[in-house]
N, C-alpha and C positions, 0 to 999 in steps of 0.2 A: 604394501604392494608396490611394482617399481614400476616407474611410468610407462614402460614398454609390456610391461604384461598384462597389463587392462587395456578394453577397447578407450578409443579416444573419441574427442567430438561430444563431450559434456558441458553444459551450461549451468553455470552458478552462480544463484543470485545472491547477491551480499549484502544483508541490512545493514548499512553503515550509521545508521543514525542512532541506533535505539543503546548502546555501551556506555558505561560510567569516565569511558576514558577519547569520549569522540570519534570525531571523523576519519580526523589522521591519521589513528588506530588502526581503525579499517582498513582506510587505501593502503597503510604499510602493510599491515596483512599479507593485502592482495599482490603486494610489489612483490615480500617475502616468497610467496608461497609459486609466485611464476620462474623468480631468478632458481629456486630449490626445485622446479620442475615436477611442482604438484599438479599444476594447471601447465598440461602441455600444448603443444605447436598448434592442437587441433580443439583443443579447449576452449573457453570464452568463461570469463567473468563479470558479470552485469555487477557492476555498481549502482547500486540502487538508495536516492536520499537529493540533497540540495545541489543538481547539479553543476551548476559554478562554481562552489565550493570543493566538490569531489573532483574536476578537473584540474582545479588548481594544485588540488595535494598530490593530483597524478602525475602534475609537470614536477613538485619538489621530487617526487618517487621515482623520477625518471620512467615511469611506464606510460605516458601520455599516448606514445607513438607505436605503442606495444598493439599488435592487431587480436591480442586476447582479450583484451577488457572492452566494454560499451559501458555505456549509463545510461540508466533509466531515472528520468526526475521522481525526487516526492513533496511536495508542498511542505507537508507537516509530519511531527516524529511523535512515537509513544513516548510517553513519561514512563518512570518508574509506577509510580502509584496511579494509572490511567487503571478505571475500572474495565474491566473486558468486553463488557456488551460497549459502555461506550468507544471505543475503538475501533469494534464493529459497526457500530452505527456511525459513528461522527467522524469517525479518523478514516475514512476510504481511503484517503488521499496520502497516508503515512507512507514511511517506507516497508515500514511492517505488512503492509497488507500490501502494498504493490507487489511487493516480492513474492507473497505467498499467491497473487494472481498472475503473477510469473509462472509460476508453479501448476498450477491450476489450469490454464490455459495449452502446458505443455512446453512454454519460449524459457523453463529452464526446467531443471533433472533436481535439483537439490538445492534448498536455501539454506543458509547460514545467517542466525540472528543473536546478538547479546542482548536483545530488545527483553521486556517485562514477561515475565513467564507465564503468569496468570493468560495475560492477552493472547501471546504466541499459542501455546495449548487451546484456550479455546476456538482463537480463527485458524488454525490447522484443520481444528477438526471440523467446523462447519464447513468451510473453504474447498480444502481437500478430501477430506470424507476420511473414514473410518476404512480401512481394510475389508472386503468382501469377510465375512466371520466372526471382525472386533466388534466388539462395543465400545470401549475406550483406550486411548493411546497412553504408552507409559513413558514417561525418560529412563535410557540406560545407562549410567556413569559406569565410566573404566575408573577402577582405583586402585592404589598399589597395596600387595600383599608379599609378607616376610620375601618369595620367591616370584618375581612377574609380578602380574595383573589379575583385574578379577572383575565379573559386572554383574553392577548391582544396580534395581531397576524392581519399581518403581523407583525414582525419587523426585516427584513432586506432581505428576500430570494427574493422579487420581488419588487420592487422600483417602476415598473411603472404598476399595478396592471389595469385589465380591468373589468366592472361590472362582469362578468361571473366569474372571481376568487374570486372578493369580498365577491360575493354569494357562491362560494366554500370555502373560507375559513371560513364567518358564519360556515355551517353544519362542517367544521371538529371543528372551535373551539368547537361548544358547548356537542359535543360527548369527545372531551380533557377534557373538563371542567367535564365532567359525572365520563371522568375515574379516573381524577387528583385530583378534590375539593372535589367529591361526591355531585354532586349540578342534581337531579334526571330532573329537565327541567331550564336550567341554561336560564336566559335572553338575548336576545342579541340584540346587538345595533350598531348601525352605525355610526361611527365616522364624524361629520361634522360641520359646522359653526355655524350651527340653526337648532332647530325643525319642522323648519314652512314647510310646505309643500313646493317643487320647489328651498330651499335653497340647495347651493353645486354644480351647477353644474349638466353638462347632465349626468356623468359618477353616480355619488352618486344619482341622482334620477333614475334614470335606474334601478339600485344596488334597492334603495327601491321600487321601484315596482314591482322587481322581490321577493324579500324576504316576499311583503305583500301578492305577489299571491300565499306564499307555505303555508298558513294557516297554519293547525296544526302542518305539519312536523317540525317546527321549532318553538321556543319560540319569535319571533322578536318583539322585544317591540317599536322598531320605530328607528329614527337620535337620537344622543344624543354629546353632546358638551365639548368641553373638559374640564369644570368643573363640570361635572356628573361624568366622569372617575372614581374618587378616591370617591364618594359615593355610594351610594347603587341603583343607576340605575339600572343596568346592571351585567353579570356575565362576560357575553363575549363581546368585541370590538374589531369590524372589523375595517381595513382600508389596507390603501396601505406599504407596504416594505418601504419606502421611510419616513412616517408621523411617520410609529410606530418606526423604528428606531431614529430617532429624539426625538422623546417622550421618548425612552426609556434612554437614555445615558443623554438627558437634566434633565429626576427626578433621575439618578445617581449623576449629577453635582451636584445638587441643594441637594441631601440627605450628599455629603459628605460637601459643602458648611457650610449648618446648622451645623454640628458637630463640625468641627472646629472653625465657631464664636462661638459655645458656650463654646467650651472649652477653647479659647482666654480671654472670657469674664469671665468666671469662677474663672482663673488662675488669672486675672489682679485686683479682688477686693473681700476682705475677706466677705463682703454682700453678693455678689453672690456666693462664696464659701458655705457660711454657708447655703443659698437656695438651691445650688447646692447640699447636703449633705441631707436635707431633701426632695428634687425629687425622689433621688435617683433611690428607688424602679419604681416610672414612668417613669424615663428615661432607668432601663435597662428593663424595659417591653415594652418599646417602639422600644429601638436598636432591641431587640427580633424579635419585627414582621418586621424591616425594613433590616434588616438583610440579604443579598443575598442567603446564602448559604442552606435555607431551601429550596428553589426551584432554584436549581442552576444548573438548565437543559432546554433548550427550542426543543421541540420537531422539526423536519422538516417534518412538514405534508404535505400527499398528495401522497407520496412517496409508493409504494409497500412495499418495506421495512422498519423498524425503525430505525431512527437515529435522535439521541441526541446528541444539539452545546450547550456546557457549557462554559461562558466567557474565554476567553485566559489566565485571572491574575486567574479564579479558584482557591482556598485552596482546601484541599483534603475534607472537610466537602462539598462545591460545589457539587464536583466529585462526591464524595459517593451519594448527594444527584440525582445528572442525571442519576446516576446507580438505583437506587431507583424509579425516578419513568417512566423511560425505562422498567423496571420491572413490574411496576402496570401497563401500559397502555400495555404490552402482556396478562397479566394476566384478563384485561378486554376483551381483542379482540375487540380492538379499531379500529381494521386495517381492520377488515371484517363489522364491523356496518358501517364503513367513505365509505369503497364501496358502501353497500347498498343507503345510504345519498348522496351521489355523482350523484346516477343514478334517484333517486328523483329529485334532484336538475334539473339536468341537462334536465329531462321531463319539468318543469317548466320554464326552459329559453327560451328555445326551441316554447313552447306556449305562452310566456308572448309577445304581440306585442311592438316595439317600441314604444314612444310616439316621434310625432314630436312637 
């Protein structure tokens, strides 16, 4: 969405502390993403973490004097491997949790964190609460398929997913997918073994009998399997915290895998040199779309408030890019259509009878 067609006058608070690659990271980010006119004239981005440290990287960034950014101090930062309650208990004072009482409090619209996942998910949810309808919040990764994009979601906020969320998380991906891809009745599908009817299990049939009896409210094109994913089935793919995570870090393994055999293989014989020389153009149009950092935000739906988990190793293109589209999904009112969707939904569970 382009800076002039959304309202302006948004506040983002930015965990600068909690990323595998620092501070600097961040404030570049934030430098990025003001000069690109993410964060416009009437916008403000709270830097939130060591604030001497943060000012200092603001004056290298040349945004020190920029009247978009503030800082908010934080004592202390999540770890990686910080357990969640302790965080909540003992870490008040992080950046993590100021941001999210940023949020809370209402003095921002959307937080952006690379901080621990575990932590984030759970003080979201205690902090800002659950959606008037949710029970639990899902993350929704954008990832590339043969043609565009596609989101997929759960991948990591609930591991052990009940039909009831599954069908909650459909309605909010395919309202993501409205705000994020511009996909105006996006497909959605069901992640499972087979198409056939009664394949997956009580929980996955459950889940599609609940999604076939919301008829129109939803796009639901049926189960689809995990080699439809990366074609043109579907826009959106539900499953559980637990499946989509696995998916998601295994087509990471496997994308960096491919690279480096080919660069192995490239390097090791002046034939595939000189092929490699004429791809070119395909392979960097390729790195192009597989590329993390174009959607390098996954939203945590379900959630009252907005908050966007951008990978821990983020580059600042990453960041800039969660700042971005934290951005577009306000400027749609993403957060007030997933209500209404919610309470659809949830009319529909509610009447859909078991099957025994």
């Amino acid at each position: 969405m382009s800076e002039t067609s959304r309202p302006s006058g948004y506040k983002i608070a930015l965990d600068c502390m909690g990323g595998d690659l620092g501070p600097s990271e961040a404030v570049a980010a934030a430098a990025l993403a003001i000069r690109d006119g993410v964060i416009g004239p009437d916008d403000t981005i709270i830097l939130v973490g060591h604030e001497d440290n943060l000012r200092l990287l603001a004056v290298e960034n040349r945004i020190i004097k920029s009247k978009r950014i503030e800082f908010k101090n934080a004592a202390s930062i999540v770890q990686p491997d910080d357990a969640a309650m302790t965080v909540i208990k003992s870490k008040r004072d992080s950046s993590m949790m100021i941001a999210l009482d940023l949020l809370k409090s209402g003095e921002a619209d959307v937080v952006v964190s690379t901080g621990n996942t575990k932590a984030l998910v759970a003080a979201g949810t205690i902090k800002v609460r659950p959606m008037e309808g949710a029970e639990r919040p899902a993350l929704a990764a954008i990832m590339p398929r043969r043609e565009g994009h596609f989101v997929m979601l759960d991948v990591g906020a609930n591991p052990e997913a009940k039909p009831e969320h599954l069908v909650h998380n459909a309605v909010l991906g395919s309202i993501y997918a409205q705000s994020a891809l511009g996909i105006a009745q996006p497909r959605v599908g069901l992640l499972t073994v087979g198409t056939e009817e009664g394949k997956g299990g009580a929980r996955i049939n459950r889940t599609h009998s609940i999604l076939k009896a919301m008829g129109e409210k939803i796009n639901y094109i049926g189960p689809v399997e995990g080699f439809d994913v990366f074609g043109d089935a579907c826009d959106v793919v539900v499953t559980d915290g637990f499946t989509g995570n696995v998916i998601l870090k295994t087509i990471e393994g496997l994308v960096y895998m491919l690279r480096d055999m080919v660069g192995q293989k490239v390097k090791s014989n002046p034939v595939y040199l000189a092929g490699g020389i004429a791809m070119f153009p395909l392979l960097r149009e390729l790195k192009g779309k597989l590329k993390p950092e174009q959607y390098g935000g996954a939203p945590l739906l379900g959630l009252s408030g907005l908050i966007m988990k951008a990978h821990g190793s983020s580059n600042r293109q990453s960041i800039a890019s969660a700042i971005r589209l934290g951005m577009e999904a306000l400027g749609h009112g993403a957060n007030r259509r997933m209500l209404a969707a919610l309470a659809e939904a949830n009319t529909v569970i509610s009447s859909t009878p078991v099957e025994e």
